[in-house]
C-alpha positions as CSV (number, residue, x, y, z in Angstrom):
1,X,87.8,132.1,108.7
2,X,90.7,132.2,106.0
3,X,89.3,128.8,104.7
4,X,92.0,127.3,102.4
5,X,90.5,124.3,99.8
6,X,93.6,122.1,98.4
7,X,93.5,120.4,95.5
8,X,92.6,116.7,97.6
9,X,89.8,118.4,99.3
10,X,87.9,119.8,96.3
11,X,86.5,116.2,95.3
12,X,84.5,116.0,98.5
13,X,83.5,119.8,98.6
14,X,82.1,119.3,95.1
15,X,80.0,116.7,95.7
16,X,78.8,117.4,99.1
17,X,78.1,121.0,99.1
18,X,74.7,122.9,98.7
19,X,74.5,122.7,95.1
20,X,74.6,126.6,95.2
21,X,77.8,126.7,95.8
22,X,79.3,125.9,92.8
23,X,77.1,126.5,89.2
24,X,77.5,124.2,86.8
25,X,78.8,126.7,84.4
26,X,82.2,125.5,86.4
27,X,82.4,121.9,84.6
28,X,81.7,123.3,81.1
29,X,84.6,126.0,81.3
30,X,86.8,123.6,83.2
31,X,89.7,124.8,85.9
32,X,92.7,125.3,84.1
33,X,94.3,124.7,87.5
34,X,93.2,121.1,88.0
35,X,92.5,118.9,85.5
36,X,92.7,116.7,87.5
37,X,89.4,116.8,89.6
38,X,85.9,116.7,88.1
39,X,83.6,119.6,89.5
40,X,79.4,118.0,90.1
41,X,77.3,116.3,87.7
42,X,76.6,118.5,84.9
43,X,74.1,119.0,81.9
44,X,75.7,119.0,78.3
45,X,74.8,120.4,75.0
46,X,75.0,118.1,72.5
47,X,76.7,120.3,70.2
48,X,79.5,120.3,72.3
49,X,79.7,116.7,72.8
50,X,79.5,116.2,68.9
51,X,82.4,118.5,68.7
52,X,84.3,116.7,71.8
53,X,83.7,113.2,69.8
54,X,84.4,114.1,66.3
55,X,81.0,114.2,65.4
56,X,80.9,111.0,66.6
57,X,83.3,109.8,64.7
58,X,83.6,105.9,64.0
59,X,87.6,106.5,64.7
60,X,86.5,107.7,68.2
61,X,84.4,104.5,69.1
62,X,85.7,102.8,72.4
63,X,83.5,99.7,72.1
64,X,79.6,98.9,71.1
65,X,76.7,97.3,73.2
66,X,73.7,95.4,71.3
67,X,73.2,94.5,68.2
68,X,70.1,95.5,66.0
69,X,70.2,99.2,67.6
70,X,73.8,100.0,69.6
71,X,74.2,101.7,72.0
72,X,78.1,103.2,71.4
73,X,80.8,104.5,73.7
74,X,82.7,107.2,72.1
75,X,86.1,108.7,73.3
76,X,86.1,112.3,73.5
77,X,88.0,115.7,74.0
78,X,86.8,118.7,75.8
79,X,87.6,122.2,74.9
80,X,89.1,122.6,78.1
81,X,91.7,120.2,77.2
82,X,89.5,117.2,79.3
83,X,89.4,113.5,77.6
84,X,85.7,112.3,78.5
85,X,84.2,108.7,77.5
86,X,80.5,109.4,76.2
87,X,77.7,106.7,76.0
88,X,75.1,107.6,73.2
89,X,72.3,105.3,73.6
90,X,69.9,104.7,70.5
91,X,66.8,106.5,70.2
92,X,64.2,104.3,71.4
93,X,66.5,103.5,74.7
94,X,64.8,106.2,76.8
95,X,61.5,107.4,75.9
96,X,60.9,108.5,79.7
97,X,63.2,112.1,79.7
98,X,62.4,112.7,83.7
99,X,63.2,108.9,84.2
100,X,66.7,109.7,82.4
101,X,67.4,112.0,84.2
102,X,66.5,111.4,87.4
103,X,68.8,108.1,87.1
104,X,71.8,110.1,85.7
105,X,71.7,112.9,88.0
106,X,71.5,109.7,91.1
107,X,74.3,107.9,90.1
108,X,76.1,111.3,88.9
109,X,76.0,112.4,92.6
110,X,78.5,109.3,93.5
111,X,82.4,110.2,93.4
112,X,84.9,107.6,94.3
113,X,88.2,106.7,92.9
114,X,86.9,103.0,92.9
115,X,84.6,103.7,90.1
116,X,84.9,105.5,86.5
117,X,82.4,108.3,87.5
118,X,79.9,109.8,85.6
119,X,80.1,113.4,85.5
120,X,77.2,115.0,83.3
121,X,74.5,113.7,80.7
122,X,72.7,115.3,77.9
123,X,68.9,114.6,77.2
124,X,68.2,117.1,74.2
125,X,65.1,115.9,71.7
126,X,65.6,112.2,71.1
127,X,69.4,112.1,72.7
128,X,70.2,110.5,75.1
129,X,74.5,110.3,76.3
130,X,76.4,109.8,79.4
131,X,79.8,111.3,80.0
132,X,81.7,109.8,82.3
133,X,85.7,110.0,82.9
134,X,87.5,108.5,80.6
135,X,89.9,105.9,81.5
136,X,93.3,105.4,79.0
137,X,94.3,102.1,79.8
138,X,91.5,99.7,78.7
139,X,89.6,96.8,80.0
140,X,90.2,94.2,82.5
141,X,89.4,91.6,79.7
142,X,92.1,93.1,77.3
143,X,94.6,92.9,80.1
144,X,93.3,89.6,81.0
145,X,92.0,87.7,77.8
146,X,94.3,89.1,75.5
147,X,97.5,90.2,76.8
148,X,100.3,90.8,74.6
149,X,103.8,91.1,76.7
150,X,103.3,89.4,79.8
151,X,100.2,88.3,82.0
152,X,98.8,90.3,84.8
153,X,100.6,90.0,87.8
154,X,99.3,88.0,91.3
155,X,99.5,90.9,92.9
156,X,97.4,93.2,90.4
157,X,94.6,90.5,90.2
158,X,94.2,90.2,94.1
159,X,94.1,94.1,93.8
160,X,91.7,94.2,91.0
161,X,89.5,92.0,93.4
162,X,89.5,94.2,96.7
163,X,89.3,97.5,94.6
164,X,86.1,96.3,92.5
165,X,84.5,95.1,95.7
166,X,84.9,98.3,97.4
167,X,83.5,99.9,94.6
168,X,80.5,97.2,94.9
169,X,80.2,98.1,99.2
170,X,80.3,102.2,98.4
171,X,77.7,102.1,95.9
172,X,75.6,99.9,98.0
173,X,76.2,102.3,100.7
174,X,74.9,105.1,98.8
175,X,71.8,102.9,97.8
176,X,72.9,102.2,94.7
177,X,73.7,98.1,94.9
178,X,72.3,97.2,91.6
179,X,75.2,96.6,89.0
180,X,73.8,95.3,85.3
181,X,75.9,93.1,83.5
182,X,78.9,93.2,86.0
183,X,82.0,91.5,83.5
184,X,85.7,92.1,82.9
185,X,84.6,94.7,80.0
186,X,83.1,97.0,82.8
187,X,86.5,97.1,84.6
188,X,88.7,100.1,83.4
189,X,92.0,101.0,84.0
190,X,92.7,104.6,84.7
191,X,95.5,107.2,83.8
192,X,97.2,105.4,86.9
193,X,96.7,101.6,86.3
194,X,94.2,101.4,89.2
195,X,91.5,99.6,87.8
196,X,87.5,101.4,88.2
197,X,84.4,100.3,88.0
198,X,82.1,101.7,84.6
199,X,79.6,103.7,86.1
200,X,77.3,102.9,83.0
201,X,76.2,99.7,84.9
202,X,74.4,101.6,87.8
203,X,71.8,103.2,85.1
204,X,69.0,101.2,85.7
205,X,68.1,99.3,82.2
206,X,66.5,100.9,79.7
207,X,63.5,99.6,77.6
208,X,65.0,98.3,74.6
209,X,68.0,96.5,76.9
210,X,68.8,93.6,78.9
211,X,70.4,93.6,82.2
212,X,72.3,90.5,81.1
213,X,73.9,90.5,77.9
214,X,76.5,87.3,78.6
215,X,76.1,84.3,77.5
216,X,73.8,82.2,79.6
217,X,75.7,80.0,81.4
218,X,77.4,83.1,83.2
219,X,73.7,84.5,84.2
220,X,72.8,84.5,87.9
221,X,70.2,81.9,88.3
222,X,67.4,83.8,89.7
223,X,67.8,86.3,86.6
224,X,66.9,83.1,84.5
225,X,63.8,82.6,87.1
226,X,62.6,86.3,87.3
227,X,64.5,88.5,84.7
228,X,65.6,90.7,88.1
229,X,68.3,91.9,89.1
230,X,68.8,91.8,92.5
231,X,72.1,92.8,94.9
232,X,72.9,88.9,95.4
233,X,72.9,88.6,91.5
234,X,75.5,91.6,91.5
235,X,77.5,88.9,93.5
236,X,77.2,86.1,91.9
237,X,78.2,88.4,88.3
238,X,81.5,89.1,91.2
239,X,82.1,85.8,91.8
240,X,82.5,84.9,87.7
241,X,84.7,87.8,87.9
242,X,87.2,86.1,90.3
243,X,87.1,82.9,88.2
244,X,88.3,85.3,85.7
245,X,91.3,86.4,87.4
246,X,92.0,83.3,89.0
247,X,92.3,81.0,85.5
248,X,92.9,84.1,82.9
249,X,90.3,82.7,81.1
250,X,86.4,82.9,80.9
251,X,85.3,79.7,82.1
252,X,81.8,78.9,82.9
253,X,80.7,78.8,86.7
254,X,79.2,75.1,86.6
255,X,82.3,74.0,84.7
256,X,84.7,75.5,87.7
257,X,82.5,74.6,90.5
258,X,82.6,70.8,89.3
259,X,86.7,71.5,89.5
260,X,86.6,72.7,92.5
261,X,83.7,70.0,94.1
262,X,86.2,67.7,93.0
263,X,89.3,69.4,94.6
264,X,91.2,70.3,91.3
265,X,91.3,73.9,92.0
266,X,95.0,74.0,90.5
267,X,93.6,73.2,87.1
268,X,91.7,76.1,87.4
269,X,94.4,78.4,88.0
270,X,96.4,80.4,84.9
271,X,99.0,78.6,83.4
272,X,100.8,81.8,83.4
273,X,100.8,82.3,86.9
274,X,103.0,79.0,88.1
275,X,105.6,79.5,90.8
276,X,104.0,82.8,91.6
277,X,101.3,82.7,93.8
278,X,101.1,80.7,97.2
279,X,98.4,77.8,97.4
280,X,96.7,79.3,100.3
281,X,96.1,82.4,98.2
282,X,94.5,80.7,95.6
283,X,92.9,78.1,98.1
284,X,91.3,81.4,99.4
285,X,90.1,83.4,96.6
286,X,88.9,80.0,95.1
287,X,86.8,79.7,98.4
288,X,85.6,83.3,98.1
289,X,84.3,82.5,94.4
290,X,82.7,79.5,95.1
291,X,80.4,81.3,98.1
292,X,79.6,83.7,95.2
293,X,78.3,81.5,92.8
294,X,76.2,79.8,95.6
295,X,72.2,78.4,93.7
296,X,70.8,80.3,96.8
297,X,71.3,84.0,96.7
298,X,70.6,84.5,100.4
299,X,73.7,81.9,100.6
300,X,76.2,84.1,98.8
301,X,78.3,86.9,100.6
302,X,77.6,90.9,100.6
303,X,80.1,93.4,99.2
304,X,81.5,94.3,102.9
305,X,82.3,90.5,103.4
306,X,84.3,90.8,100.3
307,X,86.3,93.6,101.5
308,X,86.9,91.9,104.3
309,X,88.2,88.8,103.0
310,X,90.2,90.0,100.5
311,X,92.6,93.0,102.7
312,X,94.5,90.0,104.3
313,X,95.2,88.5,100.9
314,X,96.5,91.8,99.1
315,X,100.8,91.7,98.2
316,X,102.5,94.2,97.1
317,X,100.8,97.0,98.7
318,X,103.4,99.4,98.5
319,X,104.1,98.5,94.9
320,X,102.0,101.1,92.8
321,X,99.5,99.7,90.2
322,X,101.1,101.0,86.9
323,X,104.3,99.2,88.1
324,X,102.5,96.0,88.5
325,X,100.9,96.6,85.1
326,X,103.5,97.9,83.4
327,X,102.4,100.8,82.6
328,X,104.1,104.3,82.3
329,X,101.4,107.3,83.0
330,X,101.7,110.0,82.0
331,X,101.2,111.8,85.4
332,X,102.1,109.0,87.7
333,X,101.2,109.6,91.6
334,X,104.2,110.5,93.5
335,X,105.6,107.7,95.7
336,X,107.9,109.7,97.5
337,X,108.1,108.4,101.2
338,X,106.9,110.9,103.3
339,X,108.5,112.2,106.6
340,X,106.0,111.7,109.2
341,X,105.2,112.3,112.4
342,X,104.1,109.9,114.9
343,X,100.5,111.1,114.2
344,X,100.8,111.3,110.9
345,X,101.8,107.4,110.4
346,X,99.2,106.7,112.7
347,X,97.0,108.5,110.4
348,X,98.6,107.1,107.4
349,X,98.0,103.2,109.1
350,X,94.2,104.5,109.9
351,X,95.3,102.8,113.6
352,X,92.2,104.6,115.2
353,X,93.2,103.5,118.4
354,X,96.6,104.8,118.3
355,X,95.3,108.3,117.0
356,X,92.3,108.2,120.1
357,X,95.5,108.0,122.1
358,X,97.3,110.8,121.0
359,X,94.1,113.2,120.6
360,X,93.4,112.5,123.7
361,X,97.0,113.2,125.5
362,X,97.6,116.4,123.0
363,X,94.0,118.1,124.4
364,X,93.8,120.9,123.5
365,X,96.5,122.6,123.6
366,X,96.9,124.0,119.1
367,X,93.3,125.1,119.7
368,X,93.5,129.0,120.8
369,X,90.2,129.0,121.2
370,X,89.3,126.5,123.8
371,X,93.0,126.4,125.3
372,X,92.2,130.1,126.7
373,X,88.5,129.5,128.1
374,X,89.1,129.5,131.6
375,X,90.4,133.1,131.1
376,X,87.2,134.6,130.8
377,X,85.6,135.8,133.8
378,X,81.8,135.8,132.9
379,X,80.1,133.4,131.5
380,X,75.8,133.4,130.4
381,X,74.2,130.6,131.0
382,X,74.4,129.5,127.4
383,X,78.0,129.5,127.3
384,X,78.4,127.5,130.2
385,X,76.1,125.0,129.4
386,X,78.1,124.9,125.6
387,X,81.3,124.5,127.9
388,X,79.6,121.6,129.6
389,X,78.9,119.7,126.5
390,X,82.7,119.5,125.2
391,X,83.5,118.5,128.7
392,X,80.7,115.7,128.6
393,X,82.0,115.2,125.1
394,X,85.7,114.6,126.3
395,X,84.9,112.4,129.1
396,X,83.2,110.2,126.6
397,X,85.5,110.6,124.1
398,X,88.3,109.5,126.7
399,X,86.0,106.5,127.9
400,X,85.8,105.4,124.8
401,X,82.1,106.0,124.2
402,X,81.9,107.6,121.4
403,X,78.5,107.4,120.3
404,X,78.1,109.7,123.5
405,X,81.1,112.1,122.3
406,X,79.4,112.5,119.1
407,X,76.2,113.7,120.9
408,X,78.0,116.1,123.0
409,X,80.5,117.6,121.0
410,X,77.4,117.9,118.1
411,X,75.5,120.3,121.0
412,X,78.6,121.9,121.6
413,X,79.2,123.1,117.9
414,X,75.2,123.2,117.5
415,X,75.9,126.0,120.4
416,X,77.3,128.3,118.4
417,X,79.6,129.9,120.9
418,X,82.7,128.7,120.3
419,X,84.7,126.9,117.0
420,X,87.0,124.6,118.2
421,X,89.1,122.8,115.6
422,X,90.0,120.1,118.3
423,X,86.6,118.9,119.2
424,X,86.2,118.5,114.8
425,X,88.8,116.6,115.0
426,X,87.7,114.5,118.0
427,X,84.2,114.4,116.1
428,X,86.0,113.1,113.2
429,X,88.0,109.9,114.4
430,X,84.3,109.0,117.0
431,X,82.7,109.2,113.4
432,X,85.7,107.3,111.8
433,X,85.1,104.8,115.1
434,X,81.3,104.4,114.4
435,X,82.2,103.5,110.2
436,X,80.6,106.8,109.5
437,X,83.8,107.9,106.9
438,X,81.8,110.5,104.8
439,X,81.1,112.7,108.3
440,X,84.2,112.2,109.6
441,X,85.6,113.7,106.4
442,X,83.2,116.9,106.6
443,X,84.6,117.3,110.3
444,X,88.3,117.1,109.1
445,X,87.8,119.5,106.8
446,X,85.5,121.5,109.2
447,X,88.9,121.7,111.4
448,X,90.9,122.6,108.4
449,X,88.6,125.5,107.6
450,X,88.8,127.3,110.9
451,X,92.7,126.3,111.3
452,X,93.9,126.6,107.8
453,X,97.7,125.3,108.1
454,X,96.6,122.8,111.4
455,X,98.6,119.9,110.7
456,X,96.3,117.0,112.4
457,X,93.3,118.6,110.7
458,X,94.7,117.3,107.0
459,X,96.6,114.1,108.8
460,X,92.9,113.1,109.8
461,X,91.7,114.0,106.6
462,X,93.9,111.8,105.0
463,X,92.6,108.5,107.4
464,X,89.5,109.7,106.2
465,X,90.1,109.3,102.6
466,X,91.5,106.3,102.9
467,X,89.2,104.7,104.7
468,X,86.1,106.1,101.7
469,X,89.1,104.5,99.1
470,X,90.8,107.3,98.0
471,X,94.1,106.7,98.3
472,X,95.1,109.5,96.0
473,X,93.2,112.3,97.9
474,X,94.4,110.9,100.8
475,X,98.5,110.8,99.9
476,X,98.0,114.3,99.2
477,X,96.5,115.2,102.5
478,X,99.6,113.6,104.0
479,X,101.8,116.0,102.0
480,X,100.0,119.1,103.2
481,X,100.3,117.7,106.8
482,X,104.2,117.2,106.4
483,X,104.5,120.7,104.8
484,X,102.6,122.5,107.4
485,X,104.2,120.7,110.1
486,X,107.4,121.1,108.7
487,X,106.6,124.8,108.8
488,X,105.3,124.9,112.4
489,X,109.0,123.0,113.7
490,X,110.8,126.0,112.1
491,X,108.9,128.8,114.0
């Protein structure tokens, strides 16, 4: 087919593709090409992570958890030039090797630019380490707690908000809603200034640990009841989060729910922050935290509802977050403004209805395949009734229904007849329509696969990747759309 990968869509081949596909001998001699994207969940040796760290040098030691046995976070570089964070747990953490890792490999298989991801694990006699992507630009607590120049910005904590709460919605969508010990140390800040969720918190507890290891008076009340964690108590961890970025401090959640009973919400708000941040906004996320920290977890909110309520709130938006942080990466993204079409802005605005609109007027006509059917003269019977599903397909899929276009266009490609890059695509935005973002991304990239340099193919990839929160995949897929429709205009 002349299928062409860029470097965006590599992160979703990697970690949907039949394992097969690519060996894991990929991760441990790296691509020299990319640094930049991290190939499946691998296995380890510990030699080379002792080599990687130092032998674990104390010099290399990010930060330390427990305190009779510790369990340490080391920083680490990989021969391939890679900077990895590994988590070497103390010997009596894991006694269960298949329950290791089974739980490493499950949360290894989750990739999203919301979270610090974990990338490969070692289990080799009494070892036991994570290694996850390491993220240069610390914790929300130092940034926070203990800032030295200036505070964080409004902005940057309303953004710290929505991005951890979509990390929060994607990992409960992958079945993965249990977060232990959810705190402004588990927030990192990557080579970007977008902060991430630690992906060490999805491992579920080990035997010598606790899933809460705050004080008590930040401790979800049904923890106290049944020491479980539970996705409402992953919540209510959220909501002492928001308290955190609303006052700058770490205040207790009775202490700020008797400020806000009482209507002082002001006094909880950071000093630092006067004169920049409207009442409403704060009225708002002071709302939001209070539903949190509800006594009844079936009262508190879920992580979509967060996501929800905190989109309207966001400022700044086109403001990038190392600027907000102040922060000068090393390979910042490119905020170039982009020359797009119609299409593409519509793509880049993920306005579905806008690009239902203009699939539907365009038809058919970039899609050689389908655009030339009625020049055949014979048909069997098979063929025709494949024909008949894309036209079933489109009527749906011009009607709106697109549960129905789904249907159709999936017997229609189940038919194996014809490939038709246009009914992907149309496939793609009735799976974007029906929230179903990881299929609609297979489908745009299906599209790009059998037309290589097709312009809408990577424009809807792009809607895609925003709408799974990966906005850096995603500006790249709008680059490769301007350059190949750039390319088409000259011809």
């Amino acid at each position: 087919m002349g299928a062409r990968c860029s470097k965006f869509s590599l992160c979703w081949f990697h970690s949907h593709l039949k394992p097969s596909v690519l060996e894991s001998s990929d991760l441990e001699n790296g691509n020299k090409n990319d640094r930049n994207l991290w190939p499946s969940f691998s296995e380890f040796s510990f030699e080379r992570l002792k080599a990687a760290t130092g032998g674990f040098s104390s010099e290399n030691i990010v930060s330390e958890h427990g305190e009779k046995a510790p369990n340490v976070v080391y920083k680490g570089k990989l021969d391939n030039g890679r900077w990895i964070a590994v988590k070497r747990f103390n010997k009596l953490a894991w006694p269960d090797t298949r329950q290791f890792l089974d739980e490493a490999r499950s949360v290894g298989n989750l990739r999203s630019e919301r979270l610090a991801n974990l990338i490969g694990c070692c289990c080799e006699g009494e070892e036991r380490l994570l290694v996850a992507e390491f993220m240069p630009n610390e914790t929300l607590a130092k940034h926070l707690f203990h800032w030295e120049s200036h505070p964080m910005k409004w902005a940057m904590r309303l953004r710290v908000a929505l991005y951890l709460a979509q990390a929060l919605e994607y990992c409960s969508g992958k079945g993965r809603a249990l977060y232990h010990d959810l705190n402004a140390y588990r927030i990192l800040f990557d080579q970007d200034g977008n902060p991430r969720l630690s992906c060490f918190g999805l491992m579920k507890n080990s035997r010598d640990g606790k899933s809460y290891s705050t004080n008590l008076a930040f401790t979800p009340p049904e923890y106290l009841r049944t020491g479980r964690v539970t996705p409402e108590s992953v919540v209510y961890s959220y909501g002492t989060l928001l308290l955190d970025l609303l006052s700058g401090k770490h205040i207790p959640p009775s202490h700020a729910l008797d400020l806000i009973r009482g209507k002082n919400f002001l006094m909880l708000m950071d000093s630092a922050l006067e004169g920049h941040f409207s009442n409403d906004d704060g009225t708002e996320l002071v709302r939001l935290a209070s539903r949190c920290l509800q006594y009844e977890a079936r009262e508190r909110p879920n992580a979509k509802s967060l996501v929800t309520a905190l989109m309207p709130l966001q400022k700044d938006t086109e403001v990038p977050s190392y600027v907000l942080m102040g922060i000068t990466p090393e390979n910042a993204t490119s905020t170039q403004p982009l020359s797009l079409t119609p299409f593409g802005e519509a793509c880049l605005r993920k306005d579905l209805t806008a690009i239902h609109e203009m699939l539907d007027k365009n038809g058919y006509k970039d899609d050689e395949g389908i655009a030339n059917e009625l020049s055949f003269q014979m048909w069997t019977s098979q063929m025709q009734e494949t024909l008949n599903s894309k036209k079933h397909g489109d009527t749906a899929f011009r009607a709106r229904d697109f549960a129905t276009a789904i249907d159709c266009y999936t017997q229609f490609i189940d038919g194996g007849t014809m490939v038709s890059p246009t009914v992907y695509a149309r496939r793609c935005l009735s799976y974007l329509m029906n929230d179903m973002g990881q299929e609609a991304l297979g489908d745009a990239m299906q599209a790009q696969a059998i037309s290589p340099e097709w312009a809408t193919a990577f424009y809807l990839q792009a809607t895609c990747l925003f709408s799974l929160g990966m906005e850096n995949d995603a500006q790249e897929a709008l680059k490769e759309g301007t350059k190949f429709e750039a390319k088409k205009n000259k011809n």
